[in-house]
TILO-396553 format. One record per residue (C-alpha): residue in three letters; x, y, z. Coordinates in Angstrom, 1 decimal. Example, Ala and Ser with C-alpha at 12.3 -4.5 7.8 and 13.67 -1.06 7.14 Angstrom:
! TILO-396553
  rest       u       v       w
   ALA    12.3    -4.5     7.8
   SER    13.7    -1.1     7.1
This chain:
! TILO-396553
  rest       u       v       w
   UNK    11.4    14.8   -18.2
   UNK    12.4    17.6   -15.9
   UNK    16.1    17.0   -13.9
   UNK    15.2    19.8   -11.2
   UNK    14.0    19.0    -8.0
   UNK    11.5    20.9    -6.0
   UNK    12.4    22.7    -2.9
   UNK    10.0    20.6    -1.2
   UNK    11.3    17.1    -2.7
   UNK    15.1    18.6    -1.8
   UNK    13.7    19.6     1.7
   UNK    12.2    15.8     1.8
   UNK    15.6    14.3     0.8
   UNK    17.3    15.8     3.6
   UNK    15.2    14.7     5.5
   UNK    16.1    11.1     4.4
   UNK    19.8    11.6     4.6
   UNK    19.8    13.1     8.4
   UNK    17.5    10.2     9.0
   UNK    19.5     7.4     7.7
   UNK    22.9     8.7     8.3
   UNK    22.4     8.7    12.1
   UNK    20.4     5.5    12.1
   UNK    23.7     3.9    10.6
   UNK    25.7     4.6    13.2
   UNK    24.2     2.2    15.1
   UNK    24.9    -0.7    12.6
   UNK    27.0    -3.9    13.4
   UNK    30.3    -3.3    12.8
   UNK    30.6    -5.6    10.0
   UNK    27.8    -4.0     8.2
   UNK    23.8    -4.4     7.9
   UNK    24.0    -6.2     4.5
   UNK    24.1    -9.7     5.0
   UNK    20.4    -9.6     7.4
   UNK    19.3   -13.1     6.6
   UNK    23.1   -14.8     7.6
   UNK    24.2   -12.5    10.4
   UNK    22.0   -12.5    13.5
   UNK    23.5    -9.0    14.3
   UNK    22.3    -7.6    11.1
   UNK    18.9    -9.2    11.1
   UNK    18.1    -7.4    14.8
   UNK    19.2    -4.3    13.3
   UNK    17.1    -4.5    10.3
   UNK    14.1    -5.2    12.6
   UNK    15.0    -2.3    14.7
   UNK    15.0     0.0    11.5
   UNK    12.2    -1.8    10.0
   UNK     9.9    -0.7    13.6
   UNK    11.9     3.0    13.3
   UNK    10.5     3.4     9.2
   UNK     7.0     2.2    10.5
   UNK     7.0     5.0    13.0
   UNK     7.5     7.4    10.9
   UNK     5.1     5.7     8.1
   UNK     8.0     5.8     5.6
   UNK     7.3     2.0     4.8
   UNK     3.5     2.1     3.7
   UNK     4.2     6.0     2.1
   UNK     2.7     4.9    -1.6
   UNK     0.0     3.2    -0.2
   UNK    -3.9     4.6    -0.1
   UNK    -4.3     6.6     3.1
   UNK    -6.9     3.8     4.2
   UNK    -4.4     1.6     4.8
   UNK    -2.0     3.6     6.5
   UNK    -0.1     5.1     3.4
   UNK     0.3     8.6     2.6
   UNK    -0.4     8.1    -1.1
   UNK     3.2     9.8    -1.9
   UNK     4.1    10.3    -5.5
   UNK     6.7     7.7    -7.4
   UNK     9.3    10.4    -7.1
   UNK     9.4    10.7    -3.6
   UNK     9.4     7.5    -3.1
   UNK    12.4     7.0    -5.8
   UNK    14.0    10.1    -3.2
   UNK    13.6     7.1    -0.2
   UNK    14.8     4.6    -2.0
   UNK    18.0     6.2    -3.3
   UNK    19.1     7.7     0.2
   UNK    18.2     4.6     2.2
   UNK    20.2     2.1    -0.4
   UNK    23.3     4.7    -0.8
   UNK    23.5     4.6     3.1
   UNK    23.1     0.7     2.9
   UNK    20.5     0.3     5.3
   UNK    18.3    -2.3     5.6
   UNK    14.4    -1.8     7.3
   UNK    12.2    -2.7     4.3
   UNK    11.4    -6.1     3.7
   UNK    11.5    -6.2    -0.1
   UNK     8.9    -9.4    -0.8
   UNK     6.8    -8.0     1.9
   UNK     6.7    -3.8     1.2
   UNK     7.3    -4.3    -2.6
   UNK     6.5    -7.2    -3.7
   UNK     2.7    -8.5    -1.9
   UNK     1.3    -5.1    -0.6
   UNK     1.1    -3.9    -4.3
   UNK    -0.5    -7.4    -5.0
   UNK    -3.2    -7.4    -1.8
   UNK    -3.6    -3.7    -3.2
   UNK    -5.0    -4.5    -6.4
   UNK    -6.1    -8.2    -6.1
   UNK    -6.9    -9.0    -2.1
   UNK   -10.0    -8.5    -0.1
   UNK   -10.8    -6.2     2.8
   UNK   -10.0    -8.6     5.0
   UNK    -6.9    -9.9     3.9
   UNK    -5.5    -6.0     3.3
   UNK    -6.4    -5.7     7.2
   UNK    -4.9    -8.5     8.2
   UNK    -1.5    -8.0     6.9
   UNK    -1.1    -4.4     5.6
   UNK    -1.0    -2.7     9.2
   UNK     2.3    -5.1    10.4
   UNK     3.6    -4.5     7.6
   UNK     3.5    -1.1     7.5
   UNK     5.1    -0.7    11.1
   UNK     7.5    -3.0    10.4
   UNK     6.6    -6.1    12.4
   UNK     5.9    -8.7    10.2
   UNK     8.6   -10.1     7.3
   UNK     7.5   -12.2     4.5
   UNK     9.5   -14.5     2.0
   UNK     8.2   -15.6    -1.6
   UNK     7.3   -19.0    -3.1
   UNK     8.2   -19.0    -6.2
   UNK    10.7   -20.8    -8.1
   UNK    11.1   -24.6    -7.9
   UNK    14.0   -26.6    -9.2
   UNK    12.7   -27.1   -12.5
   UNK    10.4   -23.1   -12.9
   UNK    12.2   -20.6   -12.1
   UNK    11.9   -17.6   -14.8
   UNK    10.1   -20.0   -16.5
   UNK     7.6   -20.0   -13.7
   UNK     4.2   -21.0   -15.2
   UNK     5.8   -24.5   -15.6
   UNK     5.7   -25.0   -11.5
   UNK     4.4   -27.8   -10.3
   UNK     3.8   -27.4    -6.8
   UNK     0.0   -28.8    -6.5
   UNK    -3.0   -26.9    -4.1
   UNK    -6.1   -29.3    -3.6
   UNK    -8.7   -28.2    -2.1
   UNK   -10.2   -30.1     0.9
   UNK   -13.6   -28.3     2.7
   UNK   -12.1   -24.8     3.7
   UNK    -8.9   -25.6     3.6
   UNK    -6.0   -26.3     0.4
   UNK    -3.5   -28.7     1.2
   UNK    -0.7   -28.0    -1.0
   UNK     2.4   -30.6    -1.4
   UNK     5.8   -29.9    -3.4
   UNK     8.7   -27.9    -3.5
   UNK    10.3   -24.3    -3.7
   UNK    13.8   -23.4    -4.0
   UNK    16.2   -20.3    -3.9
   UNK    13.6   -18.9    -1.6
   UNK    15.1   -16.0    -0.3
   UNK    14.7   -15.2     3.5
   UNK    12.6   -18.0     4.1
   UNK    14.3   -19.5     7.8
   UNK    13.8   -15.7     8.7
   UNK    10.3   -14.9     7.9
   UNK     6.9   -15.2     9.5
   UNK     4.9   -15.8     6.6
   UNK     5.3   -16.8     2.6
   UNK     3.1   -15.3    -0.8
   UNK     3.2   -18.6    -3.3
   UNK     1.9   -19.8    -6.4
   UNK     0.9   -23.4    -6.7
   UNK    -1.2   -25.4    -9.3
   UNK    -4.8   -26.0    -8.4
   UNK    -5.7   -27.5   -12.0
   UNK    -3.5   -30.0   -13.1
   UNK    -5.6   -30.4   -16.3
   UNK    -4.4   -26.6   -17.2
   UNK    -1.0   -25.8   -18.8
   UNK     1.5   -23.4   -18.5
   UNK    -0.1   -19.8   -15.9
   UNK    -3.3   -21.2   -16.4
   UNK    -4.5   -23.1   -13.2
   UNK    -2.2   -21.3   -10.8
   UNK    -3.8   -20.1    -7.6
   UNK    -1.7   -17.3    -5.4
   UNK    -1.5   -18.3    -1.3
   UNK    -0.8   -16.9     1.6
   UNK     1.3   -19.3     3.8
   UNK     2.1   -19.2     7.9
   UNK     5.7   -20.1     7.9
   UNK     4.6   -22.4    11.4
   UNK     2.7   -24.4     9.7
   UNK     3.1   -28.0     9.9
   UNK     4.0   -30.0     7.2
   UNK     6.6   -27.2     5.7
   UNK     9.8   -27.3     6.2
   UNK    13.3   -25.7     5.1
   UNK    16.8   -26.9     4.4
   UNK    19.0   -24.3     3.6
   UNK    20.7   -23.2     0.4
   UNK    24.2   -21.6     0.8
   UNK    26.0   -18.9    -1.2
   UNK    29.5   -19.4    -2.9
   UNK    30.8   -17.1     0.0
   UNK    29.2   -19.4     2.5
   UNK    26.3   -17.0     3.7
   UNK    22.7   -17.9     4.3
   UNK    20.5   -16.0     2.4
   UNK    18.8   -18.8     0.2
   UNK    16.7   -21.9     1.3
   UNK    14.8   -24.6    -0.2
   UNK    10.9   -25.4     1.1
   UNK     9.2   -28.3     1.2
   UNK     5.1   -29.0     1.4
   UNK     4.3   -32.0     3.0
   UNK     0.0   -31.6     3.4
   UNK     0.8   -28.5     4.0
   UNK    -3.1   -27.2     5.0
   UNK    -4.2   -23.5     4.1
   UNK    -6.8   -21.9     5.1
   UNK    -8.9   -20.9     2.3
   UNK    -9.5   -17.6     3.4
   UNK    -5.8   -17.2     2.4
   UNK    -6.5   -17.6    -1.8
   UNK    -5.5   -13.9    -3.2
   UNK    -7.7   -13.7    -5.8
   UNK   -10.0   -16.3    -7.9
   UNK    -9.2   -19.6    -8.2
   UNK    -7.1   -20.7   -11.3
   UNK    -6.3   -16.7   -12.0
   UNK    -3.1   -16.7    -9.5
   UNK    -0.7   -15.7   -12.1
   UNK    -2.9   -12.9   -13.0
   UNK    -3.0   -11.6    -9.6
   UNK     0.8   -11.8    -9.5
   UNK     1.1    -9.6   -12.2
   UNK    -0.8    -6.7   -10.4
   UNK     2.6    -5.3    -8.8
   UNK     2.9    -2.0   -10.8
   UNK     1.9     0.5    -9.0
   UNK     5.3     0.8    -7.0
   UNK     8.7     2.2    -7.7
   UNK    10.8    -0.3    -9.9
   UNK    13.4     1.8   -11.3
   UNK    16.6    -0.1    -9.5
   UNK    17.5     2.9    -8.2
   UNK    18.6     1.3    -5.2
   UNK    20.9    -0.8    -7.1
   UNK    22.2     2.4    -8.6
   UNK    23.0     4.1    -5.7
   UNK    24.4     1.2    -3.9
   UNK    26.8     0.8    -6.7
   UNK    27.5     4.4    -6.2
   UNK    28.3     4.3    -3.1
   UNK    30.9     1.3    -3.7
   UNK    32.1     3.2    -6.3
   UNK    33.0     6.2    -4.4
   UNK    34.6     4.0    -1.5
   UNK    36.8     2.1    -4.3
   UNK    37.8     5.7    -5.7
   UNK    38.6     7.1    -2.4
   UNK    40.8     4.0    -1.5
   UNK    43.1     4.7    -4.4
   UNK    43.3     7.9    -3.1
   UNK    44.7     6.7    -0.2
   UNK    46.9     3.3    -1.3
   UNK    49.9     3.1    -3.2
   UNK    51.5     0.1    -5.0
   UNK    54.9     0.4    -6.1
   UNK    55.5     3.4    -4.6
   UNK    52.5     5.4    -6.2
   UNK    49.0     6.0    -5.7
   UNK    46.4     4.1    -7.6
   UNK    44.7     7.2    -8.9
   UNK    47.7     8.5   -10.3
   UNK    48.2     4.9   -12.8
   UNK    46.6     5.9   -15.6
   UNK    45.0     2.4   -16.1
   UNK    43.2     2.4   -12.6
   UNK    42.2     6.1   -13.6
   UNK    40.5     5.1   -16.9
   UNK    38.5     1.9   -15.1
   UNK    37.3     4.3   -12.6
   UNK    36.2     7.3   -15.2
   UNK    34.7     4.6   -17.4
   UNK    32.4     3.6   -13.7
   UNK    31.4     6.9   -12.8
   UNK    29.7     8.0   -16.3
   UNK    28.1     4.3   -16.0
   UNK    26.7     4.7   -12.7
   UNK    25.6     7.8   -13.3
   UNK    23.6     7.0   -16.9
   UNK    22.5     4.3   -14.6
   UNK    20.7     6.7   -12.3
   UNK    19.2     8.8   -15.0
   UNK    17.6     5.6   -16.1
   UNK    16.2     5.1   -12.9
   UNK    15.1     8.4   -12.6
   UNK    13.3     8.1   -16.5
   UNK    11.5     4.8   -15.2
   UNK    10.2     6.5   -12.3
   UNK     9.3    10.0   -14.3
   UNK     7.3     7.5   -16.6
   UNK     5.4     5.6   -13.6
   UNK     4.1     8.9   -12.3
   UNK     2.4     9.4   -15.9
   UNK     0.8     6.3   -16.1
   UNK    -2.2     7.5   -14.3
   UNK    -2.3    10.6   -16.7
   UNK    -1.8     8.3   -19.9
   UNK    -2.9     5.2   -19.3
   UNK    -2.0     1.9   -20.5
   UNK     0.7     2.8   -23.1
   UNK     2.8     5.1   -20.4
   UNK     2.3     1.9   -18.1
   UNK     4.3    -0.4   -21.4
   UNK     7.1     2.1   -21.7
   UNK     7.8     2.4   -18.1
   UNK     7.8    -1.7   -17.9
   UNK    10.2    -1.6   -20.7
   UNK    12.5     1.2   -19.6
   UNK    12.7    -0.4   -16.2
   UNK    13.3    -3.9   -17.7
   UNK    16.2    -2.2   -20.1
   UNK    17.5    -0.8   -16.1
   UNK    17.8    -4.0   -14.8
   UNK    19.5    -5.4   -17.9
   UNK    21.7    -2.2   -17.3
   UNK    22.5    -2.6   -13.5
   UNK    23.2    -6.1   -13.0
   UNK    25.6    -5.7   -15.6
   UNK    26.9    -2.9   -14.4
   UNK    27.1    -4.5   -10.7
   UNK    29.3    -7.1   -12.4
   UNK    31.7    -4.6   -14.3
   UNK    32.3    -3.0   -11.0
   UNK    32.9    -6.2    -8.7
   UNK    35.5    -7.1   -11.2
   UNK    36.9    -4.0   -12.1
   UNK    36.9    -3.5    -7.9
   UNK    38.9    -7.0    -7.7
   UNK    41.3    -6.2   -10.3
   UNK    42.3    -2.9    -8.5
   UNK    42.4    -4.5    -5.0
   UNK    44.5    -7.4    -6.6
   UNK    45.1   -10.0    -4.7
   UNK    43.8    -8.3    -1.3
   UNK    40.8    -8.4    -3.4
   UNK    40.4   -12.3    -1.9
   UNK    40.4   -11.3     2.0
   UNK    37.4   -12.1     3.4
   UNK    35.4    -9.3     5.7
   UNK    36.5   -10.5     9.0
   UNK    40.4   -10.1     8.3
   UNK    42.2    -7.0     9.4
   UNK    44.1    -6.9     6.0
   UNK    40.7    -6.6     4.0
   UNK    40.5    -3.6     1.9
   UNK    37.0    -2.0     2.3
   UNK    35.3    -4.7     4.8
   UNK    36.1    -7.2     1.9
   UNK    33.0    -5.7     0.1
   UNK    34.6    -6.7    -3.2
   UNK    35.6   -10.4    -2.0
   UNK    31.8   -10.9    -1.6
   UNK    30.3    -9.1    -4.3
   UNK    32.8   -11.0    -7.0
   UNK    30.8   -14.4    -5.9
   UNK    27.6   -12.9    -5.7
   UNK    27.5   -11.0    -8.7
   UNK    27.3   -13.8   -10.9
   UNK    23.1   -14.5   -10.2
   UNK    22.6   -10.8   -11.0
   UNK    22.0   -11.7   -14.2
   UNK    19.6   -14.2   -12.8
   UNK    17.5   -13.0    -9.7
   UNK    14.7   -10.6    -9.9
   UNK    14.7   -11.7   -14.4
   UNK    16.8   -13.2   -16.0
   UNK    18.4   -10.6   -18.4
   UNK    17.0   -12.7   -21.0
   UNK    13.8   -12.5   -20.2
   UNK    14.1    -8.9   -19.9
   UNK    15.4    -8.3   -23.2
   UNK    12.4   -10.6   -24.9
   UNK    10.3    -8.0   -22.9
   UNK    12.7    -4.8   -24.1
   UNK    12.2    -6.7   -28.0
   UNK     8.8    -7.3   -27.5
   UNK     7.2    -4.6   -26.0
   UNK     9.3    -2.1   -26.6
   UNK    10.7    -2.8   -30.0
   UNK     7.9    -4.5   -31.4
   UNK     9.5    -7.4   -32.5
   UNK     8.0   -10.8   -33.6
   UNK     8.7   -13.7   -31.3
   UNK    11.2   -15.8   -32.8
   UNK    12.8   -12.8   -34.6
């Protein structure tokens, strides 16, 4: 694995930074995080979202046929590091990441033309039907039914923790369309007009109070059957076709970066007891102990990504490491995103607890929301369990059960 960049990947990387660091200036005041609670933040991320289609930055790994500049996993890994260490929203994660990759490998012509060009220019935002309250990473156990009636399915149950869903215009899901099949077999994959009647939303909220998760409810919900990705019965199989995109978390790592460096700088800054935090040599040790984490972190990410790029070049087994590797970096950052919410809380003490609207919060009460959140990060995305029976599996070769 070579460290170096090119002078054209350093030359593209500026060009990221210059980009997004004026962009953010234009960012609500209390920050462009929270885009699916804070009507502020949403508008901005669709202004960003239009901006990146512009320049074609959302669609860059995509096939030049659909509007993609077919740009290799590193330079992509360069966009995703910059825009996350900035904190900017703009790319609508289930939409760019998640289904383009799928209607890539698994949709027809006319699906890929239907929703590949909004996408790309940042019109059209997308939420994903997945879990339900009794499949989540256990998903082949979901129960949601799909029967088919003339051209249309009419699909009845429910999702839950469904990310985005009161802000997006349409929803990917899997639902069962053979109840005599068990387990992934007799799962179809949909595409879902969030104005549809018969659906319906109630909303989920965080510990901190924020809006981000939602429950859905399909009540003869009708779909067109043009909208079935795939075959019939083979839906889980078409959900697995999401590889060919950059999955190293190295937004996650640079995020955390980012936070790190802010936390650092405050105890720079703030003294307790008449000294600064960086000089108490037990602030000084937590902080050391982050920065060589965060930065083993990155050179993960950056060995996930190094791998993706050779899968082409060597096939299937490059394709397994690079699924491990990037299953052992998401083990890696969510705990490391929980180390540092509550190594950031301890530090802060008990300003730690002031919420981001008060004057007397240290660093826009970052670390007041991040300490609630952080707990599911061990949860969304994978559970870490399931990432470590991938790690022991795949990567170890370990027996089930072992």
């Amino acid at each position: 694995m070579d460290f170096q960049f090119t002078p054209e990947q350093m030359a593209l990387r500026k060009e990221f930074e210059d980009f997004f660091r004026d962009e953010m200036q234009k960012a609500p005041p209390l920050g462009a995080e929270n885009i699916y609670d804070n009507d502020e933040a949403w508008d901005f991320h669709c202004y960003l979202a239009r901006r990146l289609g512009e320049k074609g930055w959302i669609s860059r790994p995509w096939p030049k046929a659909y509007g993609g500049q077919e740009a290799p996993i590193l330079e992509q890994l360069l966009f995703n590091e910059v825009k996350a260490y900035h904190r900017a929203p703009g790319i609508d994660i289930q939409g760019v990441c998640m289904l383009a990759p799928t209607l890539l490998a698994s949709g027809n012509e006319e699906q890929k033309q239907q929703h590949l060009p909004p996408i790309a220019r940042g019109e059209m935002m997308w939420c994903q039907g997945w879990s339900e309250p009794n499949a989540g990473s256990d998903l082949a156990s979901l129960t949601t039914r799909a029967v088919r009636q003339g051209d249309h399915y009419v699909i009845n149950g429910q999702k839950t923790w469904t990310s985005g869903a009161h802000r997006a215009q349409w929803c990917f899901m899997m639902a069962r369309t053979d109840p005599n099949q068990t387990r992934h077999r007799g799962l179809s994959f949909f595409l879902v007009d969030m104005k549809t009647p018969g659906l319906k939303l109630r909303p989920v909220l965080g510990l901190n109070g924020t809006h981000m998760f939602n429950e859905m409810f399909f009540d003869d919900v009708r779909v067109p059957a043009v909208n079935l990705v795939g075959e019939e019965n083979r839906g889980w199989y078409v959900s697995l076709m999401t590889m060919n995109f950059e999955r190293s978390s190295i937004g996650f790592m640079a995020e955390a970066k980012r936070n790190l460096e802010e936390l650092i700088q405050f105890c720079r800054e703030t003294k307790r007891n008449g000294q600064l935090l960086a000089d108490n040599p037990a602030v000084r040790s937590i902080l050391a102990q982050l920065v060589i984490e965060v930065e083993v972190g990155i050179a993960l990410s950056y060995r996930v990504a190094w791998l993706q790029g050779k899968v082409d070049e060597k096939g299937m087994e490059m394709a397994i490491q690079a699924a491990v590797v990037a299953s052992a970096g998401k083990v890696y950052g969510s705990e490391l995103g929980q180390r540092l919410s509550y190594a950031g809380c301890r530090i802060l003490g008990l300003y730690s607890q002031v919420k981001a609207d008060s004057k007397w919060a240290p660093l826009k009460g970052r670390f007041e929301s991040s300490y609630q959140e952080c707990v599911s990060l061990n949860m969304g995305g994978g559970t870490s369990e399931i990432m470590r029976n991938v790690i022991a599996l795949r990567g170890l070769d370990m027996p089930k059960g072992a």
